[in-house]
N, C-alpha and C positions, 0 to 999 in steps of 0.2 A: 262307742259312736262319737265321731266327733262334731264338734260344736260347728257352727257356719260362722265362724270370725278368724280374726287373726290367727296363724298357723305357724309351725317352726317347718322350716322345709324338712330335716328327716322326718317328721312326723306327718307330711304330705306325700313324701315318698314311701313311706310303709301302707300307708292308705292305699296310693293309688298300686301299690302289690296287691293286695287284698281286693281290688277291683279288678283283673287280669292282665296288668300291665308290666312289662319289662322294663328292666335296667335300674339305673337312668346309664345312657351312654354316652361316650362323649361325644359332643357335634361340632362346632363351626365355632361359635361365641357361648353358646347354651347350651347342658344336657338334655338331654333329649330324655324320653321312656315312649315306649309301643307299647299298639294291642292292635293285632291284624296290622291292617293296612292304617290306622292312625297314627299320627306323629306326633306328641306332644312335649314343647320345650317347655321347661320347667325354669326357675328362674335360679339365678347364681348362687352360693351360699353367700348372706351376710349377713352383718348383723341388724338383729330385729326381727322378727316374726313377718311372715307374706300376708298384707292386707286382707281383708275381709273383699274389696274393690277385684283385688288382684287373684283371690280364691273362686270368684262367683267368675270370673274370665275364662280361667283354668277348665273349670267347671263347664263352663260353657262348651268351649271348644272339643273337651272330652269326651259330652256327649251324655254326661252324669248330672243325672236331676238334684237339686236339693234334698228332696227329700229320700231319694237312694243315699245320700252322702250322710246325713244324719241319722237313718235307719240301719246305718252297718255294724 
């Protein structure tokens, strides 16, 4: 189960597989990952880990409560 802080993006994209999500694909400026009809852009690879700011966003949008994300 992961932690609700700073994150490494493959380990935010293996998460969000394990949540029903596809890809990531590539998009426009950003990859993208589906589930249904949701779109979520995921943010670039770089260096440094994805905020804790930037995860509760993610999250947000995705539709995945805190505490589904740390009870997986």
């Amino acid at each position: 189960m992961p932690a609700f802080g700073p994150i490494k993006r493959k380990d935010l994209v293996q998460v969000l597989c394990q949540l029903g999500f596809e890809g990531p694909y590539s998009g426009g400026r950003h990859q993208f990952m589906v589930k249904g009809q949701l779109r979520l852009f995921i943010p670039n690879p770089h260096e440094g880990d994805i905020s804790r700011s930037l995860l509760a966003r993610l999250l947000r949008e995705a539709g995945i409560e805190r505490d589904e994300w740390e009870n997986l």
